[in-house]
VOPAGU-2260 file (C-alpha; in pm, 1 decimal, decimal comma):
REM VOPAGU-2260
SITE   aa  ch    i         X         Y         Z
SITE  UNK   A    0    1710,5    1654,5    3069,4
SITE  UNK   A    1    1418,7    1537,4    3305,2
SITE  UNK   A    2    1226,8    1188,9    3277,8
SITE  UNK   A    3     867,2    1176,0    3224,6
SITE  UNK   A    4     672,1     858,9    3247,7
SITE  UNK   A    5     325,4     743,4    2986,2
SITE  UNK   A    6       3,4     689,7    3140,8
SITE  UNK   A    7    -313,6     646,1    2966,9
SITE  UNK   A    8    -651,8     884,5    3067,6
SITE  UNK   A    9    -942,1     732,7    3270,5
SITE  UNK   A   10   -1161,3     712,4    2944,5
SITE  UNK   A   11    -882,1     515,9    2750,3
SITE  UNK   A   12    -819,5     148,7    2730,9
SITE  UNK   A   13    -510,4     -36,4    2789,2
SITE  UNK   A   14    -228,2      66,3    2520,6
SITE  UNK   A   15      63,8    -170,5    2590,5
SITE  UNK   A   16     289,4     111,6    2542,7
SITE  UNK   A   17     241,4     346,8    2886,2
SITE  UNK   A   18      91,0     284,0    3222,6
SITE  UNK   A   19    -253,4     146,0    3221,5
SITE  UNK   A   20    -448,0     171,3    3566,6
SITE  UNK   A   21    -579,4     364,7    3829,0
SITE  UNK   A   22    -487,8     700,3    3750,8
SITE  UNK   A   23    -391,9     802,4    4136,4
SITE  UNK   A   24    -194,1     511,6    4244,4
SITE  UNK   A   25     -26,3     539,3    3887,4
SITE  UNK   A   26      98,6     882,3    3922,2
SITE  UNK   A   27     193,8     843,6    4281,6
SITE  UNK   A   28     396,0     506,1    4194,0
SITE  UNK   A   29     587,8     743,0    3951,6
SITE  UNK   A   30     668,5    1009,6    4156,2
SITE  UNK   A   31     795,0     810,3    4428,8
SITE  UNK   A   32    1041,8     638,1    4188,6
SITE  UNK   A   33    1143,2     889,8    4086,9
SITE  UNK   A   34    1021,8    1093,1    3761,5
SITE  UNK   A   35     941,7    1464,5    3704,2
SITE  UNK   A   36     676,8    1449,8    3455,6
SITE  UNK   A   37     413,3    1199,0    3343,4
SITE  UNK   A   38     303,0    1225,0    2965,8
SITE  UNK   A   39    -131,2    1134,4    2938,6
SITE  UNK   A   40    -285,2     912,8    2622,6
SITE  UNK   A   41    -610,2    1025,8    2588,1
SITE  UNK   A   42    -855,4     902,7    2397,9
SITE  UNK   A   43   -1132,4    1169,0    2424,5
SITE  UNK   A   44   -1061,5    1473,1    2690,4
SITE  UNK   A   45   -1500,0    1548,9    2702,4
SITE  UNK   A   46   -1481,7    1192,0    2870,7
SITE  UNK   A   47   -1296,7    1273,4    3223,7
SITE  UNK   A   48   -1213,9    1507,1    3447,5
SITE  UNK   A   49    -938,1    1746,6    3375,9
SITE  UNK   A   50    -894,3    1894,9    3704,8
SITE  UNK   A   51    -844,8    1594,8    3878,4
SITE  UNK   A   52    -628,4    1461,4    3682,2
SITE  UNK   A   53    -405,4    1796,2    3736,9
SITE  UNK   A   54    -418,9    1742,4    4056,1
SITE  UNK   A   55    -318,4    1444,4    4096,6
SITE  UNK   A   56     -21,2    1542,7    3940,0
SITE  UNK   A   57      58,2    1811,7    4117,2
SITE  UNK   A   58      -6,1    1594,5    4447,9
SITE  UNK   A   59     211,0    1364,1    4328,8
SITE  UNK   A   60     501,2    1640,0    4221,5
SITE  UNK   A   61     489,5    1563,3    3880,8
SITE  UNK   A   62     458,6    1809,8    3578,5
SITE  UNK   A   63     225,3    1692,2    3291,9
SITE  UNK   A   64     449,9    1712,6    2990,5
SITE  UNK   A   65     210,8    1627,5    2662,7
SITE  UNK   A   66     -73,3    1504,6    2558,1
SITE  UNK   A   67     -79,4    1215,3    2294,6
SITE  UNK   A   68    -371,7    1049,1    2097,1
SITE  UNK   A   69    -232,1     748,9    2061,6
SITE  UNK   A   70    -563,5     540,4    2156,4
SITE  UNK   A   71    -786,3     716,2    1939,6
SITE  UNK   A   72    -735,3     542,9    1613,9
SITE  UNK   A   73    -749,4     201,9    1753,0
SITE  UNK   A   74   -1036,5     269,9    2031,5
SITE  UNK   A   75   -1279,6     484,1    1799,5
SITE  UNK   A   76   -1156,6     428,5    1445,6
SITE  UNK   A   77   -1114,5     794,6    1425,6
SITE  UNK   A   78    -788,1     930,2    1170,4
SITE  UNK   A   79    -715,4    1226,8    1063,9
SITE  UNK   A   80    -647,2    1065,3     655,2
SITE  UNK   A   81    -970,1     822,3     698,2
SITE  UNK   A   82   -1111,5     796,3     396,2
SITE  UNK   A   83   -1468,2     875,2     526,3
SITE  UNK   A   84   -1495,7    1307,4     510,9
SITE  UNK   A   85   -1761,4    1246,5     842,8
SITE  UNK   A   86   -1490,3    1048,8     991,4
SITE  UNK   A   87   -1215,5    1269,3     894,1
SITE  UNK   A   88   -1435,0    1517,3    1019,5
SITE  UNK   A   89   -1458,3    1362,7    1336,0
SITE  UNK   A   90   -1105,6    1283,5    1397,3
SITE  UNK   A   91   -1078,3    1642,7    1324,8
SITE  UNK   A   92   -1309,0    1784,6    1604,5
SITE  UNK   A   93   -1140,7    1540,3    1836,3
SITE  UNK   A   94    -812,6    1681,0    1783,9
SITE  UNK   A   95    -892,1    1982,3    1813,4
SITE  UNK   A   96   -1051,8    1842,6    2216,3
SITE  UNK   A   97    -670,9    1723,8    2299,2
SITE  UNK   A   98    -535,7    2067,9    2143,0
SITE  UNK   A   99    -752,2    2275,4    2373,3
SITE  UNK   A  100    -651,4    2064,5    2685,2
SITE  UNK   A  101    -303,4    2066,1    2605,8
SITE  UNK   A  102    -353,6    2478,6    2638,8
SITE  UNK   A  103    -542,5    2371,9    2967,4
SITE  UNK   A  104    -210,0    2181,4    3094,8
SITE  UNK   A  105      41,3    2413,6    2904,6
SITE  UNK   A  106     188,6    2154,1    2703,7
SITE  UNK   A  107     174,6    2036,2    2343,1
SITE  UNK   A  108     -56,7    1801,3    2136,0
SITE  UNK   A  109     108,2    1537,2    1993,6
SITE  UNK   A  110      20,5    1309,9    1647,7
SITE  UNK   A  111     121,4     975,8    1610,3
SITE  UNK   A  112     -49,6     672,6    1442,6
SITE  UNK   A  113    -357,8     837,9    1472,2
SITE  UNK   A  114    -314,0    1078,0    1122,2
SITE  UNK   A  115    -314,0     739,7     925,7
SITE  UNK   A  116    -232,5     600,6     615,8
SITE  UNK   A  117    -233,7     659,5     257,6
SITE  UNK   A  118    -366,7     336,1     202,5
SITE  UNK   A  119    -706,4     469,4     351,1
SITE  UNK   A  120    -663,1     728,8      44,8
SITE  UNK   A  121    -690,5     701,9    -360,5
SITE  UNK   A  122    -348,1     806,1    -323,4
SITE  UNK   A  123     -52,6     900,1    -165,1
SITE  UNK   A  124    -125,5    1275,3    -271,8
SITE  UNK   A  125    -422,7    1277,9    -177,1
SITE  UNK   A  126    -386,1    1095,6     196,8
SITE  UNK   A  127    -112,5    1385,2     289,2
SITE  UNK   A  128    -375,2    1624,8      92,6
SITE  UNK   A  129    -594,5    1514,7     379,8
SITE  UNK   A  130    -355,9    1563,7     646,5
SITE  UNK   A  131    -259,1    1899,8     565,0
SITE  UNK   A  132    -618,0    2026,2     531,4
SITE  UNK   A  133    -659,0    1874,7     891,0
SITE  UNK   A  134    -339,1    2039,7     992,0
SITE  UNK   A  135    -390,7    2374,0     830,4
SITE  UNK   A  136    -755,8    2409,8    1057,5
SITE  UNK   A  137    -597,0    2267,2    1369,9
SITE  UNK   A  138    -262,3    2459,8    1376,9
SITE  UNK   A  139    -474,6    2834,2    1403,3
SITE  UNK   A  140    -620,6    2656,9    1709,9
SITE  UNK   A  141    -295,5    2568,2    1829,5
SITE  UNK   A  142    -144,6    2909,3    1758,1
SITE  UNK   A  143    -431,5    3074,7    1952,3
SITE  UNK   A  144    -424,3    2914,8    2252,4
SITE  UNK   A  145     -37,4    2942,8    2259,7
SITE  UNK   A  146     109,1    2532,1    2275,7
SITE  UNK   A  147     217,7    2348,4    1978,1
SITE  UNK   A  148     124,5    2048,6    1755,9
SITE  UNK   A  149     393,2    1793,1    1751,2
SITE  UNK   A  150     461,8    1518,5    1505,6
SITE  UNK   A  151     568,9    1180,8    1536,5
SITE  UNK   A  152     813,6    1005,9    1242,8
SITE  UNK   A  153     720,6     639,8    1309,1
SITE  UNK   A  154     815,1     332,1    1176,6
SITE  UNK   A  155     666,8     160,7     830,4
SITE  UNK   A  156     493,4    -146,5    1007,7
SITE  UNK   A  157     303,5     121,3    1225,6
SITE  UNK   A  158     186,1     329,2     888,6
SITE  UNK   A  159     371,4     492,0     577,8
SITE  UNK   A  160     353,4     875,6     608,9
SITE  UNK   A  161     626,4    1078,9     800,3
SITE  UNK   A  162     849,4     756,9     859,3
SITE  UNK   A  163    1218,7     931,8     891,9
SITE  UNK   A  164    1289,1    1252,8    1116,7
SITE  UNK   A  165    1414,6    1413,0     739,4
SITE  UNK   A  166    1068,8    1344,1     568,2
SITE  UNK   A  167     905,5    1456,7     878,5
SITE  UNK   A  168    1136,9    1789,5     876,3
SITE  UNK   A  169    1005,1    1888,2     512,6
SITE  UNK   A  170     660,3    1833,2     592,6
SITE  UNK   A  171     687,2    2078,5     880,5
SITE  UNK   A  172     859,7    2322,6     644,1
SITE  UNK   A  173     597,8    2356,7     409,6
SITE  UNK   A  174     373,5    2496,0     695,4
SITE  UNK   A  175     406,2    2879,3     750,8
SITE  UNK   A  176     375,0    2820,6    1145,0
SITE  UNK   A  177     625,3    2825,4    1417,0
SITE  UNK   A  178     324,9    2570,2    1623,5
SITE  UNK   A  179     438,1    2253,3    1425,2
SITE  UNK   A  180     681,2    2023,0    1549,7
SITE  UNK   A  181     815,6    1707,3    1580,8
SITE  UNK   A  182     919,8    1427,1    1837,7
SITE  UNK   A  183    1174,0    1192,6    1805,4
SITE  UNK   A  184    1102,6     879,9    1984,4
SITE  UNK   A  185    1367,7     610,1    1957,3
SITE  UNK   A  186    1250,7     295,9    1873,6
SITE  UNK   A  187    1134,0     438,2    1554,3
SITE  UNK   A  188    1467,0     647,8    1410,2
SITE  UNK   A  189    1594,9     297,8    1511,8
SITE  UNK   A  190    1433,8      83,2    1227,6
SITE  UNK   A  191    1405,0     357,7     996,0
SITE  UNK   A  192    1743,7     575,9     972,1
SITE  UNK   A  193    2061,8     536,2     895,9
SITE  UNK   A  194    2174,6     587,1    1213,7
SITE  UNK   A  195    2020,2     647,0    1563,7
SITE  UNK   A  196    2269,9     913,3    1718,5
SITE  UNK   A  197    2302,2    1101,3    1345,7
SITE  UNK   A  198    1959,9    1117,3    1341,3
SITE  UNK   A  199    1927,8    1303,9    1705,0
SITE  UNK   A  200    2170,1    1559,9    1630,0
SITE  UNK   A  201    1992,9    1606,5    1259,6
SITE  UNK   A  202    1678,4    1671,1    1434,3
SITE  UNK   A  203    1840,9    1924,4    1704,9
SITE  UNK   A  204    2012,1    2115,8    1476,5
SITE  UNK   A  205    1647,6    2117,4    1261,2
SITE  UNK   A  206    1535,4    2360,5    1503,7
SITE  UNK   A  207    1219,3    2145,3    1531,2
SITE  UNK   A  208    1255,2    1869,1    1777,0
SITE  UNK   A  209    1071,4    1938,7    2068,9
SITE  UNK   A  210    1040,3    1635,3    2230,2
SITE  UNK   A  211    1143,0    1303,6    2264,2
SITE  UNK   A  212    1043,7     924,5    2359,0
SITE  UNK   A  213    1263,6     682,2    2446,3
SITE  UNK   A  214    1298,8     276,3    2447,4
SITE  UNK   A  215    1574,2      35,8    2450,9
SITE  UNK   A  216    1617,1    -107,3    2126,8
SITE  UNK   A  217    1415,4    -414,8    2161,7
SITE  UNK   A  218    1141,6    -164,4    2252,5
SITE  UNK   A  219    1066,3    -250,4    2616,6
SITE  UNK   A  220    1239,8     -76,2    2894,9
SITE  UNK   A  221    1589,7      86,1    2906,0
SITE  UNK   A  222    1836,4    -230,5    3016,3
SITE  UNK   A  223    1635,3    -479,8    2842,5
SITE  UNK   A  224    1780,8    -413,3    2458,9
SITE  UNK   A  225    2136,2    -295,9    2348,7
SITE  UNK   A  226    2170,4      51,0    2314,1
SITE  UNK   A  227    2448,9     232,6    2485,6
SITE  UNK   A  228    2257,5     486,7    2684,5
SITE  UNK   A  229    2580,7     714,2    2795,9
SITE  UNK   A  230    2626,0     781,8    2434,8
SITE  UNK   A  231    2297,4     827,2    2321,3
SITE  UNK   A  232    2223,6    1073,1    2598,6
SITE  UNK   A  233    2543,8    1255,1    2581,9
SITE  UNK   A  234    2487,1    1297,5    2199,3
SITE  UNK   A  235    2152,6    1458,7    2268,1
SITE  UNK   A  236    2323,5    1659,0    2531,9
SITE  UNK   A  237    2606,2    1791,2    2313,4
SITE  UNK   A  238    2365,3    1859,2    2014,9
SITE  UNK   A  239    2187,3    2122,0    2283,3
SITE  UNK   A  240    1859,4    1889,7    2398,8
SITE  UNK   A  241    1767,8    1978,3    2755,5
SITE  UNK   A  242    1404,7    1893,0    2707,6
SITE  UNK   A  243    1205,5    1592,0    2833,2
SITE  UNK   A  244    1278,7    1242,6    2783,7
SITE  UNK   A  245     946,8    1049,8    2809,7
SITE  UNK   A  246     930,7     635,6    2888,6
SITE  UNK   A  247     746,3     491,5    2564,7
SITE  UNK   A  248     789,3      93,4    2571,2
SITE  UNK   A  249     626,8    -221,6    2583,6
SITE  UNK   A  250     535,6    -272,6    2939,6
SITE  UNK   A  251     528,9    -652,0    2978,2
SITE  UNK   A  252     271,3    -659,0    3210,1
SITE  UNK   A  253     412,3    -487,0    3552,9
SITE  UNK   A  254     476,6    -154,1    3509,5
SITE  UNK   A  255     563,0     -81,9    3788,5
SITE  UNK   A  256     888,2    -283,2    3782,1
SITE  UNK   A  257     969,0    -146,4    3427,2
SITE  UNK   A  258     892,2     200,9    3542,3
SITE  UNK   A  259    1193,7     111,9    3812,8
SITE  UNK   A  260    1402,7      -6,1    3584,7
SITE  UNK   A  261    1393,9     261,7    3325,3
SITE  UNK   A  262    1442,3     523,4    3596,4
SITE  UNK   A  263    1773,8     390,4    3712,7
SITE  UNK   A  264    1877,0     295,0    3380,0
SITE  UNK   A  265    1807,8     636,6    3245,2
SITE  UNK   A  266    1884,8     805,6    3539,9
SITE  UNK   A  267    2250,8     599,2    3597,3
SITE  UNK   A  268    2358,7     726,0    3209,0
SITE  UNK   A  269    2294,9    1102,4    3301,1
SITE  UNK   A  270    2447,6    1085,8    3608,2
SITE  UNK   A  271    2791,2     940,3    3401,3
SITE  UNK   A  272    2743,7    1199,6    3145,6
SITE  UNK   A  273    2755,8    1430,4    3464,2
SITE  UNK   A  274    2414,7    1552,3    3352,4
């Protein structure tokens, strides 16, 4: 398992979840700590540069590991279940944007907050109606160009569709698509199932988990909250995850010190797992 850190894109606000700032001093600040990867937010890829942000990367020895839209929604009111069809429409288009950089980086397109609600909808049926005709124009996209669209199972106060990895996993399975995915990201499996470990190794053994985000359980960085990291991680590790394990958490206002901390948090538990 490597560690990836969040940053957000040039053209995107703050987002008190990732890395907010000067894009080069940002991703050299994370490579010297010591990360492998750095995941972007974007908010709309026609609004910067896309080779310079690879390179800096690159200079700074990191592998971009996903893109995320996680600033859409709230910057430009754009979801994919708003209840608008232009807007929909729109939301649409711009997903399909982050899908065809994430081919331009290799990696996968992730969805988050920004598919919605049902509340924006008549209906429950017909908000996840929505969704899936979204879905079912961007996935062909997806498929094309060879990356994946990922899912994110979050948390009730943050929206109420796909809040459990299991509801998430029968979603997926209604697609006839091997580009649909999902990404487990701690803090929410935390509030919403049963049990945070259980849930890992349900998601692993899904065949479907391609990614995951991680916090502490008081959803700032690894060390601040109570979660036993050596048995988290070696849970993930014994239910055959080997794939990237991306810093997601309240940043507090110097991320450059949590960035520090996570990394020898994170990195101290896989080095006692012997990983």
């Amino acid at each position: 398992m490597k560690l990836a850190y969040m940053m957000t894109t040039p053209e995107a606000g703050p987002m008190p979840l990732c890395w907010h700032g000067d894009a080069a001093h940002v991703m050299r600040r994370v490579g010297e700590i010591g990360y492998e990867g750095i995941e972007l937010q974007v908010r709309d890829p026609d609004a910067f540069d896309h080779g310079a942000i690879a390179k800096l990367a690159a200079d700074a020895g990191l592998a971009i590991t996903a893109v995320s839209t996680g600033t859409i929604g709230a910057a430009d009111n754009l979801y994919l279940t708003s209840p608008e069809p232009e807007t929909r429409r729109r939301a649409l288009e711009r997903f399909k944007s982050v899908v065809r950089l994430g081919a331009e980086y290799g990696v996968d397109a992730s969805i988050g907050r920004f598919r919605g609600s049902t509340k924006f909808a008549p209906d429950r049926a017909t908000a996840y109606g929505w969704l899936r005709e979204a879905l079912d124009e961007a996935l062909p996209l997806a498929e094309s160009l060879g990356i994946r669209i990922v899912l994110e199972p979050q948390t009730r106060y943050i929206g109420d569709m796909l809040n459990t990895i299991g509801e998430t996993i029968d979603f997926i399975r209604t697609f006839d698509t091997t580009s649909l995915t999902y990404e487990a990201d701690f803090h929410h499996q935390a509030l919403e199932e049963r049990s945070l470990i259980a849930s890992l190794v349900e998601g692993q053994r899904s065949g479907l988990m391609s990614y995951v985000q991680i916090s502490d359980s008081n959803r700032s960085a690894p060390g601040s909250g109570s979660f036993n990291w050596v048995d988290i991680l070696s849970t993930l590790h014994a239910a055959g995850y080997d794939g990237w394990l991306a810093m997601e958490f309240m940043q507090h206002g110097d991320s450059d010190r949590a960035a520090q901390q996570a990394y020898t948090v994170v990195k101290g538990a896989l080095t006692n797992c012997g990983l």
